[in-house]
Wavefront OBJ file of the C-alpha trace (Angstrom):
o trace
v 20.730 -13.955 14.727
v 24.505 -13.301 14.562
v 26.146 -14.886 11.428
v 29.091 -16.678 12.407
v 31.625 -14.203 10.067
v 31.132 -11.226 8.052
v 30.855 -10.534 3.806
v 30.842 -7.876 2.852
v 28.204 -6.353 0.338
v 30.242 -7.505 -2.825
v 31.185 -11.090 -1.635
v 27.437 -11.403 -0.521
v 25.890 -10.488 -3.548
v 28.585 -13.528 -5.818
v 27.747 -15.942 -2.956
v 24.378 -15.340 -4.002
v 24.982 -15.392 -7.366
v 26.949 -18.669 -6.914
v 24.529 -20.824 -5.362
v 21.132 -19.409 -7.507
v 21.493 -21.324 -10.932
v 20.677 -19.569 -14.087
v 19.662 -16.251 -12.689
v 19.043 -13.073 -14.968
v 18.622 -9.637 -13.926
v 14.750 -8.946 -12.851
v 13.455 -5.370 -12.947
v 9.464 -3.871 -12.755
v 6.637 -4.424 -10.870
v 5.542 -7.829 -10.899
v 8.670 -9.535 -12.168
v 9.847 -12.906 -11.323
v 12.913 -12.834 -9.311
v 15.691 -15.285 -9.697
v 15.332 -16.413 -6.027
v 11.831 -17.104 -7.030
v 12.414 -18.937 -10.530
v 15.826 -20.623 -10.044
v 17.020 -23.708 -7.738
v 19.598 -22.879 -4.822
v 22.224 -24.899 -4.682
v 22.277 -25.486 -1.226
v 25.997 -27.269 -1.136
v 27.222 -23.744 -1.812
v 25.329 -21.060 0.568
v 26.614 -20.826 4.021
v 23.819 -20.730 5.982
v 23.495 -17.876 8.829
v 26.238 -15.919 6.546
v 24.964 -15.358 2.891
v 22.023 -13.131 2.494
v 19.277 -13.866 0.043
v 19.271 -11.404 -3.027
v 15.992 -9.474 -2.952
v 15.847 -7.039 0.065
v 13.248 -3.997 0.465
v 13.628 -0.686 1.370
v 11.360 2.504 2.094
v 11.652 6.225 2.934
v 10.046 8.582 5.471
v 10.166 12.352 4.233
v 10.537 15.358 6.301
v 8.594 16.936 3.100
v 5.731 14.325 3.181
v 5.949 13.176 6.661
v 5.004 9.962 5.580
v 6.429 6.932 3.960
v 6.931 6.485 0.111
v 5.610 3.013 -1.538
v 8.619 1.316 -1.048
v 10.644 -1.298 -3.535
v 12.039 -4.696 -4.034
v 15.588 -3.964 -4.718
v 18.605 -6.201 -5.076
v 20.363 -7.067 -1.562
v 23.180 -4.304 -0.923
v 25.127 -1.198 0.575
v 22.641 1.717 2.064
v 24.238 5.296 1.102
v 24.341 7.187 4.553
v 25.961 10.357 5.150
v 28.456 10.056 8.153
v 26.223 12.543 9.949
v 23.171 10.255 9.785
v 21.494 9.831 12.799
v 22.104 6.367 13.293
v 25.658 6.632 13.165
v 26.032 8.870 15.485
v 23.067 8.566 18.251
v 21.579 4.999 17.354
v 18.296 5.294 16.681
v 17.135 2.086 15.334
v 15.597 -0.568 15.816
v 15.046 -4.181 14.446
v 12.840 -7.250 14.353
v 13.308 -11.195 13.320
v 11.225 -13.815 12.131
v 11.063 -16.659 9.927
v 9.536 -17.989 6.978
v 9.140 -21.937 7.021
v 8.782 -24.155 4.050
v 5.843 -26.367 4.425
v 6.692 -30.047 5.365
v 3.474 -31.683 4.881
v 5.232 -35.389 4.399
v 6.111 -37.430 1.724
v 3.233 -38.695 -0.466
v 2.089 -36.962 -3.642
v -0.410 -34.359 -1.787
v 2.586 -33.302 0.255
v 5.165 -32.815 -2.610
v 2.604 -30.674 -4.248
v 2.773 -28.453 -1.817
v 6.250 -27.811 -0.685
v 6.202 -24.597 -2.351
v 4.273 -23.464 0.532
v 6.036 -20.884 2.743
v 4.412 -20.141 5.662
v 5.152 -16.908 8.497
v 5.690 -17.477 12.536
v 3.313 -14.460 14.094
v 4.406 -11.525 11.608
v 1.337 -9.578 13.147
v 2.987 -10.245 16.512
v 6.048 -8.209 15.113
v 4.815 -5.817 13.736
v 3.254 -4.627 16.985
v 6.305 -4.582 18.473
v 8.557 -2.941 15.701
v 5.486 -0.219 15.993
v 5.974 0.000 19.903
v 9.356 -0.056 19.559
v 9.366 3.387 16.813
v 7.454 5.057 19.217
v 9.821 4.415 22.109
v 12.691 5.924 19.721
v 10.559 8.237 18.776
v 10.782 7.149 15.005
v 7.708 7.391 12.727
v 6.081 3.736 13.113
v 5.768 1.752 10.338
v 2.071 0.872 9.953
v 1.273 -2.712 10.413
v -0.164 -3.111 6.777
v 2.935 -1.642 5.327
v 5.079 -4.421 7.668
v 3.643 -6.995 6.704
v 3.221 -6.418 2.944
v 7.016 -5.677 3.324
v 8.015 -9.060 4.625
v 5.212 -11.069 2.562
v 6.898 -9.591 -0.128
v 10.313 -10.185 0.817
v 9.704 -13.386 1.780
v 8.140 -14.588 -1.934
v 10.508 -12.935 -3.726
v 13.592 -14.929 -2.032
v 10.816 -18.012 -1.619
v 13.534 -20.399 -3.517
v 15.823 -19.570 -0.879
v 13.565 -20.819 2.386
v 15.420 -24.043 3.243
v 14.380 -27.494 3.220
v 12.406 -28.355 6.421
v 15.430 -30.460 7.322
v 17.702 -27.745 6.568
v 16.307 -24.737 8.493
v 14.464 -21.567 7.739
v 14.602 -17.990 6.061
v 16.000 -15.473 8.987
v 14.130 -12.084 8.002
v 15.426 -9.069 9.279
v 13.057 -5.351 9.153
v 15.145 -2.152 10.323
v 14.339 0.793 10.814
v 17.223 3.661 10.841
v 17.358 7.173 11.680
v 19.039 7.766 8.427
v 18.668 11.887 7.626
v 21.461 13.580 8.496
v 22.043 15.006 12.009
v 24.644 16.475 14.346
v 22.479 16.889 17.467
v 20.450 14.601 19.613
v 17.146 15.173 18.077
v 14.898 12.565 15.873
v 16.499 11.958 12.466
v 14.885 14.138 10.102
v 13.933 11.217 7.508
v 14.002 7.533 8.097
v 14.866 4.637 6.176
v 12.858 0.942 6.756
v 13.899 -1.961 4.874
v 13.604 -6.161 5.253
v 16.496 -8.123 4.479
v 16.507 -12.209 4.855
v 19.314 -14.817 5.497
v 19.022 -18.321 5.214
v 19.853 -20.000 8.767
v 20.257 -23.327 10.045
v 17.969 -25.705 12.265
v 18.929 -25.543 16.085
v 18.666 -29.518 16.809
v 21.733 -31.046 15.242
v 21.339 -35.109 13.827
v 17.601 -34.274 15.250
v 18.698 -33.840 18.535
v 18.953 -30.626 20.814
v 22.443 -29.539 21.811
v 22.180 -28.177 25.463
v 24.002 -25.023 26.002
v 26.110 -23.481 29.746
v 25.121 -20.145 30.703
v 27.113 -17.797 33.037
v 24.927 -15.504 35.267
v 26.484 -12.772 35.178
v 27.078 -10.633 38.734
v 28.851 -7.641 37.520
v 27.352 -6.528 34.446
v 23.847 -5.598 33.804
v 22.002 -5.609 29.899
v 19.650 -3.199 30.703
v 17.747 -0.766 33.758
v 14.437 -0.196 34.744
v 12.389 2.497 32.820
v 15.093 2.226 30.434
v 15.115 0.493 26.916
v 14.983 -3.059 27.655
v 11.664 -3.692 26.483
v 12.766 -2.391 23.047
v 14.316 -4.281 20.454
v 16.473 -1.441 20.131
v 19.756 -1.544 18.588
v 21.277 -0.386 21.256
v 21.086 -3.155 23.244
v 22.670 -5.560 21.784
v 26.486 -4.600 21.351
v 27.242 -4.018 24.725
v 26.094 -7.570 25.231
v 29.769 -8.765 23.377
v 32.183 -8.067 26.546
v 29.715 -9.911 28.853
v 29.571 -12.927 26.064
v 33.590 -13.108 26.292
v 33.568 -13.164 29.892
v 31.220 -15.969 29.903
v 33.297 -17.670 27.320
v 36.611 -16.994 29.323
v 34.668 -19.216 32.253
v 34.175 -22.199 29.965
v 30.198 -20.931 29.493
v 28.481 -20.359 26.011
v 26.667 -17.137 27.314
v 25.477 -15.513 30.032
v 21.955 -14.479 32.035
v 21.873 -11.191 33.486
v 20.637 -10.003 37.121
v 18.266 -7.586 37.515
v 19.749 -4.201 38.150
v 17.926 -3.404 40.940
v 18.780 -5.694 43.599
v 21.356 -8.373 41.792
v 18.540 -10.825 43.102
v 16.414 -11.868 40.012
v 17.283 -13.143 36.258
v 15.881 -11.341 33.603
v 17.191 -12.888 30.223
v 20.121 -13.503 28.399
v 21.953 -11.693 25.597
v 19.749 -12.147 22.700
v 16.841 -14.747 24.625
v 14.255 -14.736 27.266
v 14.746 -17.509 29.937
v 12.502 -20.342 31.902
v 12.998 -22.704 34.713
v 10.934 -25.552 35.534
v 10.309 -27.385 38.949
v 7.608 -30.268 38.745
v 5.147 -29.598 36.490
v 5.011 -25.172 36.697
v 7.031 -23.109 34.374
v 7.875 -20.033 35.623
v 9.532 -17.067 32.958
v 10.315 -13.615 34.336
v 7.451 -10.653 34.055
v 7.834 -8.620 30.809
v 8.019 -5.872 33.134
v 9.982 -3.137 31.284
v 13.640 -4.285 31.047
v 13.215 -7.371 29.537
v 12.324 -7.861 25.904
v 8.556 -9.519 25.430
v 9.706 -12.567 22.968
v 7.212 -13.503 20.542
v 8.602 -16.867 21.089
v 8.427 -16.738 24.734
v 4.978 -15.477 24.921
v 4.210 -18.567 22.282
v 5.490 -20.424 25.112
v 3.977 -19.432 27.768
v 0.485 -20.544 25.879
v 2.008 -23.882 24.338
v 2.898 -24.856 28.110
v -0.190 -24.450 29.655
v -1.886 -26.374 26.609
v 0.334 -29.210 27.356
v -1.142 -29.051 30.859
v 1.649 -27.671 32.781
v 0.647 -24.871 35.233
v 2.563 -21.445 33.911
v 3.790 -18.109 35.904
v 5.117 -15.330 34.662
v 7.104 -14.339 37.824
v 10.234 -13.127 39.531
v 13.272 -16.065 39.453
v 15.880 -15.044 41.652
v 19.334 -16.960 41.469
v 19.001 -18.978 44.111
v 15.669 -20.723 42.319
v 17.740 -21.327 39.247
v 19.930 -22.784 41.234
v 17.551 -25.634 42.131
v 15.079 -25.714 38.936
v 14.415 -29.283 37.535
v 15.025 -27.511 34.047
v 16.354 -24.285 32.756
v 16.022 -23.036 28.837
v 16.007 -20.071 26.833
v 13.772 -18.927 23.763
v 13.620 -16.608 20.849
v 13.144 -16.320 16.704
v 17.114 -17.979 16.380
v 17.204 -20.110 19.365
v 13.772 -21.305 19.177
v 13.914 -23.332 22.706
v 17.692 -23.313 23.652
v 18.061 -26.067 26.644
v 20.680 -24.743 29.389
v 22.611 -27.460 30.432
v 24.615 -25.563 33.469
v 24.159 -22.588 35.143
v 27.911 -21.048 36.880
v 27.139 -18.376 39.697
v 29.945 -17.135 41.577
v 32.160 -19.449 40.513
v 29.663 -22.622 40.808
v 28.204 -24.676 38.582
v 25.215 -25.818 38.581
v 24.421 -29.140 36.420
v 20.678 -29.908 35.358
v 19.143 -32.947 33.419
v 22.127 -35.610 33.910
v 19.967 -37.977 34.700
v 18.405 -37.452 31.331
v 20.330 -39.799 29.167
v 20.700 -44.093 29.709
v 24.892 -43.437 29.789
v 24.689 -42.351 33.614
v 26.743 -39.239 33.407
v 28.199 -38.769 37.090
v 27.789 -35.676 38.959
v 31.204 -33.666 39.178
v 32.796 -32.388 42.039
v 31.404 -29.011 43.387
v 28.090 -29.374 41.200
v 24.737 -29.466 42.459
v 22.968 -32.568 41.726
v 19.726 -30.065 40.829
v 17.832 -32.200 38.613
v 19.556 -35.575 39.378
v 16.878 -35.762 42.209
v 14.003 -34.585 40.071
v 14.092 -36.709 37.095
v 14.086 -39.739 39.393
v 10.668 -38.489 40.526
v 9.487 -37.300 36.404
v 6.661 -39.369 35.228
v 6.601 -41.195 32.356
v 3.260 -42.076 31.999
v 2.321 -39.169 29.119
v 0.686 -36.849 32.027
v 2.223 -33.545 32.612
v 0.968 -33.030 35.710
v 1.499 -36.766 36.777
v 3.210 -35.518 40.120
v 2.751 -32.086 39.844
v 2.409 -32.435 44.170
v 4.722 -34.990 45.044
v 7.519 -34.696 42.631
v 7.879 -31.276 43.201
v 8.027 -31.370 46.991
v 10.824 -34.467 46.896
v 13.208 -33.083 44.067
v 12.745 -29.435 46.357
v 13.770 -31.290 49.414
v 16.514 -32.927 47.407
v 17.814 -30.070 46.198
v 17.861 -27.903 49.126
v 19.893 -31.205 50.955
v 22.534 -31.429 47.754
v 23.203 -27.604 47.760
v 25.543 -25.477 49.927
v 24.236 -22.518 49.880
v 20.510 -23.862 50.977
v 19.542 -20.423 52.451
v 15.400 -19.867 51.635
v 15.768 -16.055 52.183
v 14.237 -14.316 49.124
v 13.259 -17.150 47.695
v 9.377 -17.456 46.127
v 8.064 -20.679 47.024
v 5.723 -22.383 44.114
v 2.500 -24.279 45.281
v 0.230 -26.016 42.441
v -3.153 -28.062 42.658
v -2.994 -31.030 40.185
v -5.735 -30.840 38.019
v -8.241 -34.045 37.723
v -10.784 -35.100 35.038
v -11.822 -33.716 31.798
v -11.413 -30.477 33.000
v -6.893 -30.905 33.488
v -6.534 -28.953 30.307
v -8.827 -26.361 30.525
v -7.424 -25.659 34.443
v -3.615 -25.842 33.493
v -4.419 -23.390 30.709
v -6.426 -21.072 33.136
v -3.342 -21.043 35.379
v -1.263 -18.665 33.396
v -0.483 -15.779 35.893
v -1.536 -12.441 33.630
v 0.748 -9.308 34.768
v -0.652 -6.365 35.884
v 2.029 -4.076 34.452
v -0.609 -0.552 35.006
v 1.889 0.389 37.702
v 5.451 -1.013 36.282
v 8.654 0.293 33.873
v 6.258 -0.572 30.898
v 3.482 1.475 31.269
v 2.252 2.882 28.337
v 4.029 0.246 26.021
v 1.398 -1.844 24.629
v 2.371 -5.143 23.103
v -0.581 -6.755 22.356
v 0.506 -10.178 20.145
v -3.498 -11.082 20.433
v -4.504 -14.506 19.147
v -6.070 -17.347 20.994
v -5.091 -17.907 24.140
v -4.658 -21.547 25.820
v -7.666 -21.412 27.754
v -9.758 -20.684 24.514
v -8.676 -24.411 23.046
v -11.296 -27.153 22.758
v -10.452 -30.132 25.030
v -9.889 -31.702 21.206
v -7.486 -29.098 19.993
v -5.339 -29.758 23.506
v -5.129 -33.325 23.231
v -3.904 -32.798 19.510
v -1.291 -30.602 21.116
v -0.181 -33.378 23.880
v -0.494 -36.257 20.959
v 1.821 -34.701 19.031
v 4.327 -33.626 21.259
v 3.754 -36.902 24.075
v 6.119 -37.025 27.449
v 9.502 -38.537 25.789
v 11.349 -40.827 27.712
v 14.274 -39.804 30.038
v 16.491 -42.064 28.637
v 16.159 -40.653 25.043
v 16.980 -36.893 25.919
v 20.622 -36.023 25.857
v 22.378 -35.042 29.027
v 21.425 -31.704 29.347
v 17.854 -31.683 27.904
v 14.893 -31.744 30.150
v 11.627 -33.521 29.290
v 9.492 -30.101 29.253
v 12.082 -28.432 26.966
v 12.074 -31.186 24.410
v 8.378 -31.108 24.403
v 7.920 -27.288 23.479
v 10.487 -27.394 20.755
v 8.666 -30.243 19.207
v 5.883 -28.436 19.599
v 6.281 -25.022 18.463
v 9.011 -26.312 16.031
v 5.899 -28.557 13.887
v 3.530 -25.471 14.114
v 6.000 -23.356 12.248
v 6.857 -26.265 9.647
v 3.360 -27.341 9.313
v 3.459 -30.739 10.498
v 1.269 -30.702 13.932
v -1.890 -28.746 14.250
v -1.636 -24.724 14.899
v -5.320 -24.370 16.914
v -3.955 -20.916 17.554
v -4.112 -19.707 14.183
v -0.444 -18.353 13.919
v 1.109 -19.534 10.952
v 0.209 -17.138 7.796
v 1.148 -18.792 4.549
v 3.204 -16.031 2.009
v 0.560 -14.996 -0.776
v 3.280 -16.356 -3.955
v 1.051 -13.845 -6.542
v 2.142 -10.397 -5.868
v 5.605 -8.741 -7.040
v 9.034 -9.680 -6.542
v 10.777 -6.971 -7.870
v 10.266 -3.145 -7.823
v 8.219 -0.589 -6.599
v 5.232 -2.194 -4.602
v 3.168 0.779 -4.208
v 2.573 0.199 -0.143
v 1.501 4.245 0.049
v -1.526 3.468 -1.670
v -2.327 0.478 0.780
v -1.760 3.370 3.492
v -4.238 5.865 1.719
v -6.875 2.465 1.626
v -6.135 2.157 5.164
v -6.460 5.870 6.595
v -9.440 5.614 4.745
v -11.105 2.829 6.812
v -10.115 4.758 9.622
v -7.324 2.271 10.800
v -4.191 3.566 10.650
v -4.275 6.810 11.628
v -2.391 8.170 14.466
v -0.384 11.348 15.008
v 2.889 10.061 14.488
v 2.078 8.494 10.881
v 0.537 11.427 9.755
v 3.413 13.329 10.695
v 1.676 15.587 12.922
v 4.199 14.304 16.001
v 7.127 15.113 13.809
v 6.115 17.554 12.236
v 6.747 20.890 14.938
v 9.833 19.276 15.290
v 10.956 19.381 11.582
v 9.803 22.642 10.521
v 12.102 25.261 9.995
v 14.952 23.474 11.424
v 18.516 23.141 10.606
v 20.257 20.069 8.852
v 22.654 20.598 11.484
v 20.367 20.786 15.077
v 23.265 20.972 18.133
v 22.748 24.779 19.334
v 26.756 24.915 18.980
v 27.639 24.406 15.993
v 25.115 26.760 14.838
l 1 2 3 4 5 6 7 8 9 10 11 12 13 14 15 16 17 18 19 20 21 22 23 24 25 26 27 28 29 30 31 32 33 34 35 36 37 38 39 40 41 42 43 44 45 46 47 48 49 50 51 52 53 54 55 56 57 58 59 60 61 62 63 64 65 66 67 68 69 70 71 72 73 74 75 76 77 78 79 80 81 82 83 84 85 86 87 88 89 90 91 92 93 94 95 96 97 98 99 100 101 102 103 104 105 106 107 108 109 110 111 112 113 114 115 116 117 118 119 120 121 122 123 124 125 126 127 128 129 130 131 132 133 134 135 136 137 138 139 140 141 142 143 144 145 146 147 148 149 150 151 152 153 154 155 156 157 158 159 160 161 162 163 164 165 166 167 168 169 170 171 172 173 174 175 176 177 178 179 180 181 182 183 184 185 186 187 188 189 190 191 192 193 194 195 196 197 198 199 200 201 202 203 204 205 206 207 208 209 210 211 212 213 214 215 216 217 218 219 220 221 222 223 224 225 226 227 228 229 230 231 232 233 234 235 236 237 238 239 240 241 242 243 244 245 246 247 248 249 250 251 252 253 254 255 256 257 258 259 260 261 262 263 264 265 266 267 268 269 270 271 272 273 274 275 276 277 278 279 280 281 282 283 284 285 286 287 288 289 290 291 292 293 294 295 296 297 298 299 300 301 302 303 304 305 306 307 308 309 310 311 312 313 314 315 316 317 318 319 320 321 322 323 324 325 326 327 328 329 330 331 332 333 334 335 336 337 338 339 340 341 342 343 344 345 346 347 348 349 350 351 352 353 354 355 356 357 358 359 360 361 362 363 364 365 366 367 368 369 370 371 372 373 374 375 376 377 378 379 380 381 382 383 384 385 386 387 388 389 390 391 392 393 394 395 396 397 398 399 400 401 402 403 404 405 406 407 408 409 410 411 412 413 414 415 416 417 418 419 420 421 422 423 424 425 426 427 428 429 430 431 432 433 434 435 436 437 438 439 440 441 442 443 444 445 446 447 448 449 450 451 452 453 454 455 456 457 458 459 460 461 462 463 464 465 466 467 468 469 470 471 472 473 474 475 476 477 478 479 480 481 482 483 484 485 486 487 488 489 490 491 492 493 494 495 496 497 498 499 500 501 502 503 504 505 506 507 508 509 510 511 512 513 514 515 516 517 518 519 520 521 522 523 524 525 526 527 528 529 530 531 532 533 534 535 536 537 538 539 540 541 542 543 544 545 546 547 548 549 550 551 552 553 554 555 556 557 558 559
């Protein structure tokens, strides 16, 4: 999530102040916090810019090697010598999610309730954040201590979790390399903390605004073997130059090529990417360079519940080039449709046909979807003409293109489904990547939870009821019929409003703490107890050789 200007620290905290009516000064364990007790004036907090007040911060010790209990402290500055690790060498890493406030409707029940906050997958991110320290070699943060960080975190600023109409609560964890160091060695004491923003709802007036991408030819975001499966800091800044160039070309952003070959996309500057033809939907292998998206791998199982057959395969450029539909996802763009695609100076239009005002094709742009949404069915099946439609809109694509050329290109056949059994076969049809033998080897992310296939024939058709085939005529230009449907979707599972058969919505737990220490190293001892969370690197025994009897100052010449 990038906030669309800066504050700094002091202008942050009297926003804050501003829009939070009536708030005193809460200190000690167990205290109420004003974001908790007081009403936000939502008139006055810009969302996506000003920070909610209650942030939390802990602290790895070289003389411990392991992390103190960690506190609820008011949002603002960090005190970092300028030879801290992470300002010099970068090693940090970061997560987001979002807390929802329940929007169970609008009879009595339902207004009891809408101090409900509920969690998207914060188990799901916490594996990752712990993958993640171990590729920066950082002391993990154990998964207990993660999420009892961001429960906490997230009921302490609970009055500041939007409206359902208004958005969500943007939480940010970190963790920095923050001891001092003037050599490239780990940090010799870290710093985690979980910080959380108020953002805004993607659909605008209720409707999705589609979005043109650039795929970018002479920059790459990230090589194989490398970092790109990290959420590592890192990765993220050099992203700006490529965003300007897209901009310069009349694009909001831009997809990057492998790095490879040039040949196949791999996902965009802060979101993974999908392309539809018929009824498959096909998202590049979480292979090593690209990030595995919570929200893409949410996806991926929401897709074949709707009935839609799913891959998880190679896209090269020329595919995009002819999908029916192309969108993005992640935890700020949720499902972000792409309206255009420019490659080498073309541009590629998809869903006109998508809206009743009959938005012509302009000259030099393929008509890729123009063809295909004549074909879509509107009958509520997914997989109406999963056969037919998909063989027409390919011919018609090929025949409206210039550069029709099949070398390289994968071709996609799919078996419709029939009978009772449509769900259960679509959901079966997700493609699982062997990865034993690939750039992520060794780099488990492991988001668990039920998978499609594991849905009861009732549970699906709940899914498909809720989120039904829309009409063509109803989308905007630029919004394709599977896109709309998996926003819908995923968007009323995090609100609460359609059923969550997958079990990933944790409500926050509005009885612990809001302020002050929280004690989280005597969860640890509980759990090292049971046995669960030890491992070499939380124990300090993979740090440890490192730290002992070495210098503040580690470079060999300036010793």
């Amino acid at each position: 999530m990038a906030p669309s200007s800066c504050v700094d620290a002091g202008a942050a905290a009297a926003n804050a102040g501003a829009a939070t009516a009536g708030a005193d000064s809460a200190t000690g364990t167990g205290a109420t916090s004003p974001a908790a007790a007081s009403h936000v004036d939502w008139s006055r907090v810009r969302l996506g810019v000003d920070a909610a007040p209650t942030m939390f911060i802990a602290n790895w010790s070289p003389d411990t090697c392991r992390w103190d209990g960690g506190e609820l402290v008011p949002y603002g500055p960090l005190t970092l010598l300028p030879a801290a690790q992470v300002l010099n060498y970068g090693q940090s890493i970061f997560e987001g999610l979002k807390a929802y406030r329940f929007d169970g409707g609008s009879d009595a029940a339902a207004a009891a309730a809408e101090h409900r906050v509920l969690l998207f997958r914060p188990d799901a991110n916490a594996a990752r954040f712990e993958a993640g320290a171990r590729r920066m070699c950082m002391p993990p943060v154990p998964s207990a201590m993660f999420l009892a960080a961001v429960q906490a975190v997230a009921r302490a600023n609970a009055a500041w979790v939007p409206p359902p109409a208004r958005g969500s609560l943007y939480i940010r964890p970190l963790l920095l390399g923050t001891g001092p160091l003037l050599g490239l060695c780990p940090a010799p004491s870290y710093t985690f903390l979980v910080y959380a923003v108020p953002v805004g709802g993607r659909a605008k007036e209720g409707r999705l605004v589609p979005l043109d991408y650039l795929i970018h030819e002479s920059r790459h975001r990230a090589a194989p073997r490398g970092v790109g499966s990290t959420k590592a800091a890192g990765n993220y800044s050099p992203c700006l130059l490529a965003q300007a160039e897209a901009r310069a070309q009349g694009c909001h952003d831009c997809i990057y090529l492998d790095a490879k070959s040039d040949t196949y996309l791999e996902e965009g500057s802060g979101c993974n990417v999908f392309m539809t033809r018929g009824s498959v939907v096909t998202t590049p292998p979480a292979a090593g360079s690209i990030l595995p998206g919570i929200t893409r791998a949410s996806l991926l199982q929401l897709a074949a519940a709707l009935g839609y057959a799913v891959r998880e395969a190679p896209i090269s450029w020329k595919e995009a080039l002819q999908a029916d539909e192309m969108f993005g996802s992640g935890t700020a763009l949720v499902v972000q449709p792409i309206r255009s695609v420019t490659f080498k100076g073309r541009r590629v239009m998809f869903c006109r046909t998508s809206s009743s005002n009959g938005t012509s094709v302009d000259d030099g742009e393929s008509a890729a979807n123009g063809h295909a949404n004549e074909h879509a069915n509107g009958n509520g099946q997914a997989n109406g003409h999963a056969n037919g439609c998909y063989a027409n809109c390919n011919g018609c694509v090929r025949n409206a293109s210039s550069d029709s050329s099949d070398n390289g290109e994968v071709e996609v056949e799919t078996e419709k489904p029939t009978g009772e059994d449509e769900g259960a076969a679509a959901a079966a049809a997700i493609v699982t990547v062997d990865d034993s033998e690939s750039e992520s080897a060794g780099l488990s992310y492991d988001f668990g939870g039920k998978t499609a296939a594991e849905l009861q024939p009732k549970d699906r058709a709940a899914l498909a009821s809720f989120a039904p085939v829309p009409e063509l005529a109803s989308l905007p230009p630029g919004v394709g019929p599977i896109a709309h449907r998996l926003y819908s979707l995923l968007t009323g599972i995090q609100y609460g409003r359609a059923p969550d058969p997958f079990g990933w919505m944790v409500e926050v737990d509005m009885r612990g703490p809001t302020a002050g220490p929280l004690h989280l190293d005597q969860l640890l001892a509980c759990e090292e107890a049971k046995g669960v969370s030890e491992h070499p690197l939380l124990t300090g025994k993979g740090l440890r050789s490192q730290l002992q009897a070495r210098p503040v100052f580690a470079d060999p010449n300036l010793e």
